[in-house]
Jmol script that loads the backbone (N, CA, C; Angstrom):
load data "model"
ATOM      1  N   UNK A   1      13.738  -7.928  -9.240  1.00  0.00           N
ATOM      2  CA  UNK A   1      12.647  -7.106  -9.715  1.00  0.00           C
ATOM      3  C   UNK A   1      12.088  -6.289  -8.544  1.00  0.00           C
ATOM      4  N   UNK A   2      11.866  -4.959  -8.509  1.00  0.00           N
ATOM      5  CA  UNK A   2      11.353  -4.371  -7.960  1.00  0.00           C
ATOM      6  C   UNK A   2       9.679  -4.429  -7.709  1.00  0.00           C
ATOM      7  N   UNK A   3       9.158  -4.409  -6.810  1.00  0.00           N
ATOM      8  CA  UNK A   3       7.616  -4.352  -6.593  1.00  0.00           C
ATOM      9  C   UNK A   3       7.279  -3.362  -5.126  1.00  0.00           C
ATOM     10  N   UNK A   4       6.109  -2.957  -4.954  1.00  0.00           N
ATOM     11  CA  UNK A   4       6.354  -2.201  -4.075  1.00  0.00           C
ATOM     12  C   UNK A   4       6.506  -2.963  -2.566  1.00  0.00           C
ATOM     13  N   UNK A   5       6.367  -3.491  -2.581  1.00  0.00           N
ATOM     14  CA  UNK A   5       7.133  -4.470  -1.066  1.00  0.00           C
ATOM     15  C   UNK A   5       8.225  -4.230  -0.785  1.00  0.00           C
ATOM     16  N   UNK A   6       9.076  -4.409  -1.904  1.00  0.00           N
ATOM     17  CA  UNK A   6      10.465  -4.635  -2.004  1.00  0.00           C
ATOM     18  C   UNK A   6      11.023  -3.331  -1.772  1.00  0.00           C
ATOM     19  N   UNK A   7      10.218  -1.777  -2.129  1.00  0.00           N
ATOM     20  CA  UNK A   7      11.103  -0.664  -1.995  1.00  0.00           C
ATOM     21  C   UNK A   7      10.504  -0.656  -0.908  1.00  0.00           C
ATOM     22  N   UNK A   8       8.929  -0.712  -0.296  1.00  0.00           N
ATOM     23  CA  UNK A   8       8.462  -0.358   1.034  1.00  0.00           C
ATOM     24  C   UNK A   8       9.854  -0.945   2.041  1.00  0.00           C
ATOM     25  N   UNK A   9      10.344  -2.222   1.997  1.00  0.00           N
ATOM     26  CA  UNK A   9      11.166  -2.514   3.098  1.00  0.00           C
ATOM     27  C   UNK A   9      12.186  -1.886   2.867  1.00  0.00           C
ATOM     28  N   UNK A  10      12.876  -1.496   2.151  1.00  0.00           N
ATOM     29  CA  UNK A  10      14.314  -1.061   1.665  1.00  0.00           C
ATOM     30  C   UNK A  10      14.023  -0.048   2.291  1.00  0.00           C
ATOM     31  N   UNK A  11      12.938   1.315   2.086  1.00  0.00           N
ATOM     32  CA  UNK A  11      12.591   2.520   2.650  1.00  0.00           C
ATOM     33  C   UNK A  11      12.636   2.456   4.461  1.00  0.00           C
ATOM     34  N   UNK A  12      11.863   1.794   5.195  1.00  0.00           N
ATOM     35  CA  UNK A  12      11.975   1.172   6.088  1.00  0.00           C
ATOM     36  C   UNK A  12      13.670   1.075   6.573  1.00  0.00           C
ATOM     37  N   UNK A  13      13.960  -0.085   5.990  1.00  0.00           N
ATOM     38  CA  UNK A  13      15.462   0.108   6.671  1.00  0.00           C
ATOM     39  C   UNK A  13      16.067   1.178   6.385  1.00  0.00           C
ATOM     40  N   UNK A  14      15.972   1.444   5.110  1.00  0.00           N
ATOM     41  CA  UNK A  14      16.745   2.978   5.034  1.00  0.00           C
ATOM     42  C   UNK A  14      16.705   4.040   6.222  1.00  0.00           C
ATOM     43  N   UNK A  15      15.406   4.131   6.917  1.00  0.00           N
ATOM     44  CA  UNK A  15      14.744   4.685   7.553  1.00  0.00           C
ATOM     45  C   UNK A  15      15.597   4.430   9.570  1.00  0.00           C
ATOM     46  N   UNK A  16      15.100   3.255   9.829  1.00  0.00           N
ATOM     47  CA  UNK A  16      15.532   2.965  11.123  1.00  0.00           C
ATOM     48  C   UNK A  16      17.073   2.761  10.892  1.00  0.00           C
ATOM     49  N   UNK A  17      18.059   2.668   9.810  1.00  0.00           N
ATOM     50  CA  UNK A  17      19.203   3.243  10.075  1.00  0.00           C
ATOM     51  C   UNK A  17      19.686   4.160  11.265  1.00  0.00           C
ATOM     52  N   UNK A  18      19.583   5.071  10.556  1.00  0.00           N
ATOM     53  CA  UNK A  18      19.915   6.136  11.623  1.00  0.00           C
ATOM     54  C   UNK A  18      19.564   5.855  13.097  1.00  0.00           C
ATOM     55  N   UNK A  19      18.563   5.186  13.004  1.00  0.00           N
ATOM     56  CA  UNK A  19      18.158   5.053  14.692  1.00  0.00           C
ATOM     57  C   UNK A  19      19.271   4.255  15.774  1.00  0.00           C
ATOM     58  N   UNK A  20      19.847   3.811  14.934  1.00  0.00           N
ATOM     59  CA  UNK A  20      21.235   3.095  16.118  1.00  0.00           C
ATOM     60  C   UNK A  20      21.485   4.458  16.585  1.00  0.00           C
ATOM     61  N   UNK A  21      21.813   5.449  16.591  1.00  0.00           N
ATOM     62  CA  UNK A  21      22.299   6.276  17.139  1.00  0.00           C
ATOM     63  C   UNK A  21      21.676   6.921  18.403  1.00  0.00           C
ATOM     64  N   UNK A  22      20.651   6.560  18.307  1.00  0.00           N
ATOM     65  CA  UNK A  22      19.742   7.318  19.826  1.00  0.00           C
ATOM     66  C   UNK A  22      19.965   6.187  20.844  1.00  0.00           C
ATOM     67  N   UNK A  23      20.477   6.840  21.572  1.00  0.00           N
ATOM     68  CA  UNK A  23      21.005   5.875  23.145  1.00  0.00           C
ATOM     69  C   UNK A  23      20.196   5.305  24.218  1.00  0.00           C
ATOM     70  N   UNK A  24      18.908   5.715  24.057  1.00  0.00           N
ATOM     71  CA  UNK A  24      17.895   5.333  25.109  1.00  0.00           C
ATOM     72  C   UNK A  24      17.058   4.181  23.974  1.00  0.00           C
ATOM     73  N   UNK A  25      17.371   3.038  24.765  1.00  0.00           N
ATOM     74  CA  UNK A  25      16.919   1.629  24.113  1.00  0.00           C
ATOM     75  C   UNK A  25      15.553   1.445  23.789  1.00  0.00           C
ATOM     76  N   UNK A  26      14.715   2.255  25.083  1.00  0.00           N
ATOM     77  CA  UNK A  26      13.060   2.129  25.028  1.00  0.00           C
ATOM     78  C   UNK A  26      12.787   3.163  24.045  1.00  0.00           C
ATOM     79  N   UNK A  27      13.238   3.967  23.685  1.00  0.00           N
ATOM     80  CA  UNK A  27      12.701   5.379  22.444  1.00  0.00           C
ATOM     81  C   UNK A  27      13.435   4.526  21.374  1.00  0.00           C
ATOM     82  N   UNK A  28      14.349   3.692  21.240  1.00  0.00           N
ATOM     83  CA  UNK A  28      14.811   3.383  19.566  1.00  0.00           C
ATOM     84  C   UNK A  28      14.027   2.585  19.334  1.00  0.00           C
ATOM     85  N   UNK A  29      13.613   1.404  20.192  1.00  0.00           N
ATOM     86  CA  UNK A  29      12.400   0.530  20.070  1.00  0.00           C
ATOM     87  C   UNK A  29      11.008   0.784  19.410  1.00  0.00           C
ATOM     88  N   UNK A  30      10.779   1.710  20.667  1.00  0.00           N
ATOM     89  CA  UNK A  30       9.472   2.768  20.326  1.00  0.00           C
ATOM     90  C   UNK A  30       9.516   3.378  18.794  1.00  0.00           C
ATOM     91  N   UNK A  31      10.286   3.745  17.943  1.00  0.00           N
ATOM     92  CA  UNK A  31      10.733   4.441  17.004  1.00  0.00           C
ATOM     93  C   UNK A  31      10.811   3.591  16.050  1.00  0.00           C
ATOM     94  N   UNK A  32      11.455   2.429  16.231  1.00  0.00           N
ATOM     95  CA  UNK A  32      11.569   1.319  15.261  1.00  0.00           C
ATOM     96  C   UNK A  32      10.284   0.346  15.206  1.00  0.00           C
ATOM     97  N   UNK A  33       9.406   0.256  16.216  1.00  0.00           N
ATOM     98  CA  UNK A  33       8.036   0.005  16.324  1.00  0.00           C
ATOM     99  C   UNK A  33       6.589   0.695  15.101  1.00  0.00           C
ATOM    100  N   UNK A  34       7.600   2.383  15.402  1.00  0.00           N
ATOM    101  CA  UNK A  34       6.557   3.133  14.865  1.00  0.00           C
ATOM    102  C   UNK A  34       6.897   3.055  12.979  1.00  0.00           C
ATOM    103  N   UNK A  35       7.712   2.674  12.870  1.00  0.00           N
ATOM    104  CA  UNK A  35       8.343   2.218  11.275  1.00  0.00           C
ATOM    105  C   UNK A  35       7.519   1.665  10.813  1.00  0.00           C
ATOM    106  N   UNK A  36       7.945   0.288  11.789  1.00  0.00           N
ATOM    107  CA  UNK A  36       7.075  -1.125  11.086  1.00  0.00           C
ATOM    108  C   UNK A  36       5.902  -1.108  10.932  1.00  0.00           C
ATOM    109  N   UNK A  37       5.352  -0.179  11.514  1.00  0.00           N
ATOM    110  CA  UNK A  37       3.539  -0.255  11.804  1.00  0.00           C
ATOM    111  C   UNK A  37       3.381   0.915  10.529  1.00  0.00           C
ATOM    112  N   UNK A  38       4.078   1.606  10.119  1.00  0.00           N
ATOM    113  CA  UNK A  38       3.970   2.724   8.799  1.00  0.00           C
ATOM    114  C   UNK A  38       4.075   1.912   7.547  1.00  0.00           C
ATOM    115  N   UNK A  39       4.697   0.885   8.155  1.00  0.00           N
ATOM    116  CA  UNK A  39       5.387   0.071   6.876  1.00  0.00           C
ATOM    117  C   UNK A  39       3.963  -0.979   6.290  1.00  0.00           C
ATOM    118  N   UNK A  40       3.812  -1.502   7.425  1.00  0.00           N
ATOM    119  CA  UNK A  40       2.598  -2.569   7.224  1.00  0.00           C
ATOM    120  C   UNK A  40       1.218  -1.771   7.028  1.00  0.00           C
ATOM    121  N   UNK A  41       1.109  -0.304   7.744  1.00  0.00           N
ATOM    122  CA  UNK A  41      -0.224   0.105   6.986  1.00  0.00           C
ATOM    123  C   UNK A  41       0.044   0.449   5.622  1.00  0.00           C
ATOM    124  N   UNK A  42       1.350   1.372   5.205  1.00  0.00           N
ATOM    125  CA  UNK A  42       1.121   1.199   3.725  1.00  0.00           C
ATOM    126  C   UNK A  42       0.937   0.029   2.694  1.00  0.00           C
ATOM    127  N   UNK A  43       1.360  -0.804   3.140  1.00  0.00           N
ATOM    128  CA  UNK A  43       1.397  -2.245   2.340  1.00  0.00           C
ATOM    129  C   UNK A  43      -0.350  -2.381   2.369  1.00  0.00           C
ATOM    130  N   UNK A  44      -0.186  -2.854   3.374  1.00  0.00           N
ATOM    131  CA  UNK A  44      -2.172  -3.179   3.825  1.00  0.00           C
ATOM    132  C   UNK A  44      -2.904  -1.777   2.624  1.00  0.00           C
ATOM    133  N   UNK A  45      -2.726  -0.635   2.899  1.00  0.00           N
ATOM    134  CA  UNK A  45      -3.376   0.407   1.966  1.00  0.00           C
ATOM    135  C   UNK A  45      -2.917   0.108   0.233  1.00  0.00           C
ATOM    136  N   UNK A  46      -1.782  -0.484   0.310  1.00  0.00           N
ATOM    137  CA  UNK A  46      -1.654  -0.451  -1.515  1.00  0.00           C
ATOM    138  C   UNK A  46      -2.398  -2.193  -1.496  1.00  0.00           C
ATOM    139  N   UNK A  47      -2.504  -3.277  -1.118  1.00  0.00           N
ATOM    140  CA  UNK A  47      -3.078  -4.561  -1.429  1.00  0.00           C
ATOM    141  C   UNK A  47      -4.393  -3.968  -1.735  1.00  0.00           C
ATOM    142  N   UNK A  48      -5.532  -3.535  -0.617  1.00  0.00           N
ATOM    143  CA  UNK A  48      -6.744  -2.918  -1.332  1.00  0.00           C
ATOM    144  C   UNK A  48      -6.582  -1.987  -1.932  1.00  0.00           C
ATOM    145  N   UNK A  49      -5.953  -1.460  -2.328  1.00  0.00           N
ATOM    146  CA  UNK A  49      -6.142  -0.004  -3.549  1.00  0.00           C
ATOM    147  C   UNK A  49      -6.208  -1.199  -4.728  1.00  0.00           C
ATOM    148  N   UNK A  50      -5.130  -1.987  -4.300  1.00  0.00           N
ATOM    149  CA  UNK A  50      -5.011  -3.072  -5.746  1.00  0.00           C
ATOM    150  C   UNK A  50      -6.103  -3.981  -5.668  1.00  0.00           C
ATOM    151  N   UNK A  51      -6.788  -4.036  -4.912  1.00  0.00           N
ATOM    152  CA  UNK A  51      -7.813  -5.338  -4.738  1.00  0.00           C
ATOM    153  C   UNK A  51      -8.920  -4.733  -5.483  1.00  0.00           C
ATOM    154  N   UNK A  52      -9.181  -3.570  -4.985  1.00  0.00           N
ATOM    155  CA  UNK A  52     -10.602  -2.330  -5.140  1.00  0.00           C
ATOM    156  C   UNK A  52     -10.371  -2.538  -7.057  1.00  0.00           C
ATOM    157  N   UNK A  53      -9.519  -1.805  -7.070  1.00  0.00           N
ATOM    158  CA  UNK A  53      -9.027  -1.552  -8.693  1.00  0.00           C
ATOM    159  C   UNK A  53      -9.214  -3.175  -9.276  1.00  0.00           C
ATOM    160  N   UNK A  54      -9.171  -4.796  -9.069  1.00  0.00           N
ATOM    161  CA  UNK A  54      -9.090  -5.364  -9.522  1.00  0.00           C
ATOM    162  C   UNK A  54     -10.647  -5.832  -9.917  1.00  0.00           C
ATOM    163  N   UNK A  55     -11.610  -5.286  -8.821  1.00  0.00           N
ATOM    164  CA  UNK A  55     -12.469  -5.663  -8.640  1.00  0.00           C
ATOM    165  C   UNK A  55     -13.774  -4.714  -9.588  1.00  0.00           C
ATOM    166  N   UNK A  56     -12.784  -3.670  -9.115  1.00  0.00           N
ATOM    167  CA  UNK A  56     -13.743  -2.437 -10.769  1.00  0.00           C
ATOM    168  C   UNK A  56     -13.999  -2.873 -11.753  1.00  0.00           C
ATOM    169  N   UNK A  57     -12.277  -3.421 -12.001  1.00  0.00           N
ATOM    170  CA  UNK A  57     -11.917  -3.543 -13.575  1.00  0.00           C
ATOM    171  C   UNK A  57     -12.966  -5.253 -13.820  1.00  0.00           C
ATOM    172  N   UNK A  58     -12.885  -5.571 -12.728  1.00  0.00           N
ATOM    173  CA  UNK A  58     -13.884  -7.144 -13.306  1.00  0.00           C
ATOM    174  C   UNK A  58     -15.302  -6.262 -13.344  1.00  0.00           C
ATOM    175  N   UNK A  59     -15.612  -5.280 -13.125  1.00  0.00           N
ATOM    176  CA  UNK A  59     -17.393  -5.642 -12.634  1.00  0.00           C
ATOM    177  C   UNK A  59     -17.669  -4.830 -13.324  1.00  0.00           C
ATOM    178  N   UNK A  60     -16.749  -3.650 -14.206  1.00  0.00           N
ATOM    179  CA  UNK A  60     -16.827  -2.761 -15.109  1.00  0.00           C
ATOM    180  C   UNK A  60     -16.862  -3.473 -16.454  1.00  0.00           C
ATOM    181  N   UNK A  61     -16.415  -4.953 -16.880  1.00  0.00           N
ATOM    182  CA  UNK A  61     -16.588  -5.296 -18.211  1.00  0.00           C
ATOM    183  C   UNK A  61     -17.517  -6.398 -18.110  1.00  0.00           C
ATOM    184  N   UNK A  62     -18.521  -6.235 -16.847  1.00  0.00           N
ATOM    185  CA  UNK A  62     -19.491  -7.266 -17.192  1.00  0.00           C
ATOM    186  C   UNK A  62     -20.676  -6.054 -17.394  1.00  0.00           C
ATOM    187  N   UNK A  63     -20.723  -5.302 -17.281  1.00  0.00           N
ATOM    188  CA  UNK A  63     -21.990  -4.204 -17.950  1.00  0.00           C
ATOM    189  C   UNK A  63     -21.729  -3.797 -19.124  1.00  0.00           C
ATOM    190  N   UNK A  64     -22.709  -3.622 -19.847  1.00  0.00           N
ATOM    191  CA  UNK A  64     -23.242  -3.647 -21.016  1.00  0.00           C
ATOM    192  C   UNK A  64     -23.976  -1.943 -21.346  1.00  0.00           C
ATOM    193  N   UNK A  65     -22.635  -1.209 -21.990  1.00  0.00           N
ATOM    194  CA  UNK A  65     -22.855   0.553 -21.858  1.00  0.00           C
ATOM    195  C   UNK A  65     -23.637   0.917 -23.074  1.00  0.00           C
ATOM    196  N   UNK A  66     -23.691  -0.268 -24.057  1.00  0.00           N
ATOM    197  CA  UNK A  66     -24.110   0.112 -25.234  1.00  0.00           C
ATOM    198  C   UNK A  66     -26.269   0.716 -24.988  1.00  0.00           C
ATOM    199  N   UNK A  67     -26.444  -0.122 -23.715  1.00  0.00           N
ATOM    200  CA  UNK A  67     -27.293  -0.020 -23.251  1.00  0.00           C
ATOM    201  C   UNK A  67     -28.051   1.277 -22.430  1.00  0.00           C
ATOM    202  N   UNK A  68     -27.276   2.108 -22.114  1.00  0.00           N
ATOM    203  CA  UNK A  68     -27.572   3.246 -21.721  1.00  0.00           C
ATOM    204  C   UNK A  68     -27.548   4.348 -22.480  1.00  0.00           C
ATOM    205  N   UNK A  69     -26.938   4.053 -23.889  1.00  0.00           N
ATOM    206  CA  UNK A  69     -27.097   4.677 -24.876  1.00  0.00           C
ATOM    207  C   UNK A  69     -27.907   4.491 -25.763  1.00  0.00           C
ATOM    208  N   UNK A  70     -28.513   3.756 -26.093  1.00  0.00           N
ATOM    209  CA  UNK A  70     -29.323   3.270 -27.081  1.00  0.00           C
ATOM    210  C   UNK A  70     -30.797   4.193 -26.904  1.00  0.00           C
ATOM    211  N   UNK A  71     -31.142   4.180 -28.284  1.00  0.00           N
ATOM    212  CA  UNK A  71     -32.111   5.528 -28.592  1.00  0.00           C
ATOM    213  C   UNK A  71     -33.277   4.630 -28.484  1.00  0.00           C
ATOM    214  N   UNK A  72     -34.427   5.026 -27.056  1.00  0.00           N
ATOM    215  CA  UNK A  72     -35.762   4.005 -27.393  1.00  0.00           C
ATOM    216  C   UNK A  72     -36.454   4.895 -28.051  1.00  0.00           C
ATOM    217  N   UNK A  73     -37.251   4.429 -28.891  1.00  0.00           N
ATOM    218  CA  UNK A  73     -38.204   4.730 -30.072  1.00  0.00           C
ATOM    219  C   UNK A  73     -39.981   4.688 -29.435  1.00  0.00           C
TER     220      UNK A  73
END
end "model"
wireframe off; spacefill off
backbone 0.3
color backbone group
């Protein structure tokens, strides 16, 4: 099953592939460094997007809208 973890790393390796090819060990490092750290902030950015959104959706069906509509007399 796919989830986004699972394509984030696939993308990732897809990604530092190519990097075998650059011959200076400290720049493929450096390069393959700068992946992982793209990799783990997007992850880190989609967990709270999903956390935020989980936390709406709870705090959005404990208010009571019928209430801001209601006609006072």
């Amino acid at each position: 099953m796919f989830n986004f973890n699972s394509v984030a790393d696939q993308v990732a390796t897809a990604v530092k592939t190519p990097l075998t090819y650059v011959e200076d060990k400290a720049i493929r490092a450096s390069l393959e460094n700068l992946v992982d750290t793209q990799t783990r902030f997007a992850k880190t950015v989609y967990e709270t997007n999903l956390e935020l959104a989980q936390q709406f959706v709870e705090a959005s069906q404990k208010v009571d809208y019928t209430k801001a509509f209601a006609v006072s007399k």
